[in-house]
N, C-alpha and C positions, 0 to 999 in steps of 0.2 A: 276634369273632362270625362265624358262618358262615350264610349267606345264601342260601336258593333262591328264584329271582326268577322266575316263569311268566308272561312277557306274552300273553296273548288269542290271539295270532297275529302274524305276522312279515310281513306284506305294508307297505308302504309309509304310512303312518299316524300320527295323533298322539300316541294312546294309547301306541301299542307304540312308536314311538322315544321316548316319553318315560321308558318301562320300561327300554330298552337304555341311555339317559346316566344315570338314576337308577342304574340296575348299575352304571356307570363310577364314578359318581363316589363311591358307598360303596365302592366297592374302591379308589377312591384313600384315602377314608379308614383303611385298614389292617385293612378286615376281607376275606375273602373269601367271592368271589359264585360262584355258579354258576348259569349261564340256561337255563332248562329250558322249550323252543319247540318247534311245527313247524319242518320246512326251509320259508323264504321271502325274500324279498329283501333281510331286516335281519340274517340268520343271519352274512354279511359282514362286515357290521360289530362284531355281537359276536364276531368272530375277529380282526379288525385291530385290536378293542381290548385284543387278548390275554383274553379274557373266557373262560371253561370253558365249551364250551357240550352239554348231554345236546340229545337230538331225539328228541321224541314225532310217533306214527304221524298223517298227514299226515290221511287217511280214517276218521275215528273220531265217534260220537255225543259230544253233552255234554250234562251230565257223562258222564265216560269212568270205567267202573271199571278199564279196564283204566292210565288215568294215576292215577288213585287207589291203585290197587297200586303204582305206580312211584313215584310221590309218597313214598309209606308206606317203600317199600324202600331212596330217597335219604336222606332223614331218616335211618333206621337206620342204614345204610351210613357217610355222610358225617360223621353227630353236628351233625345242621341245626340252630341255633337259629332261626330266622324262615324262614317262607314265606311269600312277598310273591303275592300274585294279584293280576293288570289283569283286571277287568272283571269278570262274575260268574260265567262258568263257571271259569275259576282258581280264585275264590275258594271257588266251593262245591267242587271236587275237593280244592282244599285242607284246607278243613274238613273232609271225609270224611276226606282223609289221614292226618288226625290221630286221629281216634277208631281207628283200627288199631293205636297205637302205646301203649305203656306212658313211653316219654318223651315227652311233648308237647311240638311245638314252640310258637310263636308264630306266630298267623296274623295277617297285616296284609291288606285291602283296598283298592286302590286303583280307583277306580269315576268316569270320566272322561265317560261318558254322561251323556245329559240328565236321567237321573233313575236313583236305584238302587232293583234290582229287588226286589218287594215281599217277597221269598222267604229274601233274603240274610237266614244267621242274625245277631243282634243281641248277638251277643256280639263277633263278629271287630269290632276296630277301624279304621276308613275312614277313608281321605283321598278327596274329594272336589272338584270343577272348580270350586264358583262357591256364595257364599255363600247363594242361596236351599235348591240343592239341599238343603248341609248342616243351614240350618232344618230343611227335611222330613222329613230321615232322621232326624234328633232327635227331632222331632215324631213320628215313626213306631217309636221306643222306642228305636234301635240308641242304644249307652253311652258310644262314643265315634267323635266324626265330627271330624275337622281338614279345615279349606280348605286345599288347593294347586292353583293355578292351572296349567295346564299349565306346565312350565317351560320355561326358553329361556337354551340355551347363547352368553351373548352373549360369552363369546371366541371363539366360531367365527362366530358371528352377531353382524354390525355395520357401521358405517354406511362402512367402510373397503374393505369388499369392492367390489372391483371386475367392475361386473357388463357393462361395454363388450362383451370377446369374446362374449360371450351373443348382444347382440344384433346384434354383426355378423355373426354366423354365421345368424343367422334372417332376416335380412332387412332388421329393424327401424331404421328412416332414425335420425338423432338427433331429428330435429324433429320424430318423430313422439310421441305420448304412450302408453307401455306399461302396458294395465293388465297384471296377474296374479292368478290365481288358483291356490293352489297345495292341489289336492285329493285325494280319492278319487274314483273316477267311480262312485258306487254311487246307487241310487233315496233311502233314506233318507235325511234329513239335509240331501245335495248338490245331488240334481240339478236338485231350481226353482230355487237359485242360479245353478248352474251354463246352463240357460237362459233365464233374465232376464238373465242377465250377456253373452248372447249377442243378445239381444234390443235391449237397448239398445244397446250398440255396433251393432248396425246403424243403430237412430236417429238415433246422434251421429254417422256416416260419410254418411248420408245430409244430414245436414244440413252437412257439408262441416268434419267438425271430424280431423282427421290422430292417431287414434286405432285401435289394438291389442290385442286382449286375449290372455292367452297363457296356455292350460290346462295345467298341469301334473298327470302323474298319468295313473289307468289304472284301471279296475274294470266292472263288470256294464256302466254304463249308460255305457260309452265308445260305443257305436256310437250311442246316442241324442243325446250330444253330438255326436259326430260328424257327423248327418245336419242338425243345425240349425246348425252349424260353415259346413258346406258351404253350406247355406242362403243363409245371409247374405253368406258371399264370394259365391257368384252375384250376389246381390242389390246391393249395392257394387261391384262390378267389380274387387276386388283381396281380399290375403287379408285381411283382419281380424280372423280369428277362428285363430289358430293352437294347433294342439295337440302338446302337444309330448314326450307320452307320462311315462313313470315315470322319476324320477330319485330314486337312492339321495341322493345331497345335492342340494337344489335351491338349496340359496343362491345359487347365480348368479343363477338368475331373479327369488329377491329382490331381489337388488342391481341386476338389471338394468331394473326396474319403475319405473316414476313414481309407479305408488299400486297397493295392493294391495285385492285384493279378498277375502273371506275371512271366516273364522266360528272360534273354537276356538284350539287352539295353532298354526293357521296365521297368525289375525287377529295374537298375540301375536309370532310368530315375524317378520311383517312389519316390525312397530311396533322390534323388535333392528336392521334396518337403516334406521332413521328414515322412511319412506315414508306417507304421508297413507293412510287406511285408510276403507274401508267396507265395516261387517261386516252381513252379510246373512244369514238364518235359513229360516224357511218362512212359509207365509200372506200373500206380497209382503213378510216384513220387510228394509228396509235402512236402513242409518243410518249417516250421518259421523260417524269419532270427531275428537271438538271435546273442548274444555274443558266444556263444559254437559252432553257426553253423557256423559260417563266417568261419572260416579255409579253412573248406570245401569246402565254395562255389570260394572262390579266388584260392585254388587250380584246382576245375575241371568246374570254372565256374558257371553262374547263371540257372541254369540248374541239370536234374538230371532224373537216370534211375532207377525204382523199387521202393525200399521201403525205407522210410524214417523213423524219430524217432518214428511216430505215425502210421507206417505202410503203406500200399497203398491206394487205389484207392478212391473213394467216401467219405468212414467213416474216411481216413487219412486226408483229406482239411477238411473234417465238424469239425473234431476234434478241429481241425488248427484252422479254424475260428470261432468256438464255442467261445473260447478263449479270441478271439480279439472281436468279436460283444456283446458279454455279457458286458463287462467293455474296451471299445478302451483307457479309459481316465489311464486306468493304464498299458497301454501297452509299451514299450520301445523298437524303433527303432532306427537304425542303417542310421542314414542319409548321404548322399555322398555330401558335400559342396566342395566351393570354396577352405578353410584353410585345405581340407583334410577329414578322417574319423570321427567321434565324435560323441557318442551319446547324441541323442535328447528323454528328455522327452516329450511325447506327452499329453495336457494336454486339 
């Protein structure tokens, strides 16, 4: 079978690395893929994985008719069976792709956002992040909707990584407690995490507790983080709040984390190196994942709106992490392995 795979964009992300290993690994299955992206920081990776990869114009509206003709022309050219689109401008150039062609291919959707867009036609068949969504888009007529959860390559991700040089390269004592946060810095979605996560660690540093939080990542609202980064080091007299920019793999700073902080296929990507988790959302939401919470999160996802068991905003994550940074050694997370779910003492 032959495969064009269009991830959304190539910047540093969940969705679209989850597009570039989904590539890898149907081509390990013996079919062949080809990645059809802008130039961006994942375009590397689809080349070290020996991946084909075409590159659309960097500057262009969406939908693009101008990728819609190219879409239409690889199909013909190649003899494409499947065109996979991330997210829903893909999906719709896709669809238009195909009405151009007298052989149709196969359009697949995969739609990793918090909800899919009301516009997407209902004939393309979706995979979808988290079992509420998929209710909706059913609910909302589309014919076929499959759950997949972000996925998470745990033979690269796992609890064996060694994440020491990490933090001795940054600074970070042993005895100190590293959170992480491994993100986009953009407005949507991140950035009230991203400062309550900054907010509280001043709390817990001020009340004398040997704690770090380390932002992983790069986008619009890095200078916002930034300015509340610096903030709180004034405010504490040391750094607390380090940033530590875009990394094409960051598994180091998974590994090198005492607890992860996070939402999405990062919260999941966490949970591959055994690390205690608080996944946090918008409207103050934060919540430990425990045995009592998982229900909840595998029904609406890793994610979440308002108030959680410990309440909202700032004082619900300090609460959170009060918890976990005072004694990590007795904390018990929820790891996502190879053999499946099972928990891990953390010791």
């Amino acid at each position: 079978m032959k495969v064009l795979l269009y991830p959304h964009s190539m910047e540093v992300g969940g969705s679209q690395l989850n597009a570039v290993q989904l590539a890898g690994a149907i081509r390990d299955r013996g079919h062949e893929v080809i990645v059809l992206s802008e130039a961006g920081p994942l375009v590397e990776r689809v080349k070290k994985m020996a991946l084909e990869h075409v590159e659309l114009p960097l500057h262009r509206g969406r939908p693009s008719p101008k990728v819609v003709r190219m879409i239409s022309h690889l199909v013909r050219q190649r003899d494409i069976d499947v065109v996979h689109g991330h997210e829903w401008p893909p999906i719709i150039e896709a669809f238009l792709g195909q009405a151009l062609l007298h052989h149709t291919p196969v359009v697949v959707g995969t739609v990793m956002s918090m909800s899919v867009a009301p516009f997407l036609p209902r004939s393309v068949p979706l995979t979808v992040g988290t079992e509420l969504i998929r209710q909706a888009a059913t609910a909302a007529g589309h014919r076929r909707v499959m759950l997949l959860e972000p996925p998470v390559d745990t033979r690269a991700d796992n609890p064996s990584v060694d994440g020491r040089s990490f933090r001795a390269e940054r600074g970070v004592q042993p005895d100190e407690v590293l959170l992480a946060m491994v993100c986009r810095l953009v407005p949507d979605l991140k950035l009230e995490g991203l400062l309550s996560a900054c907010d509280a660690v001043r709390e817990l540093a001020v009340a004398g507790k040997p704690v770090r939080l380390m932002i992983v990542g790069d986008g619009r609202a890095r200078d916002d983080v930034a300015r509340r980064a610096a903030d709180v080091n004034a405010a504490v007299g040391y750094e607390a709040v380090l940033l530590a920019g875009e990394m094409a793999d960051p598994s180091p700073a998974y590994a090198a984390a005492d607890v992860i902080i996070g939402q999405g296929g990062s919260a999941l990507r966490g949970m591959a190196f055994a690390k205690p988790l608080v996944v946090i959302g918008e409207e103050g939401f934060s919540e430990l994942l425990t045995p009592e919470s998982t229900p909840t999160f595998l029904r609406q996802g890793w994610y979440g709106l308002g108030p959680g068991s410990l309440g909202t905003g700032v004082t619900a994550l300090r609460l959170a992490l009060s918890v976990l940074s005072v004694r990590p050694s007795c904390v018990a997370s929820w790891g996502f392995l190879a053999a499946g779910w099972r928990r891990i003492d953390l010791v």
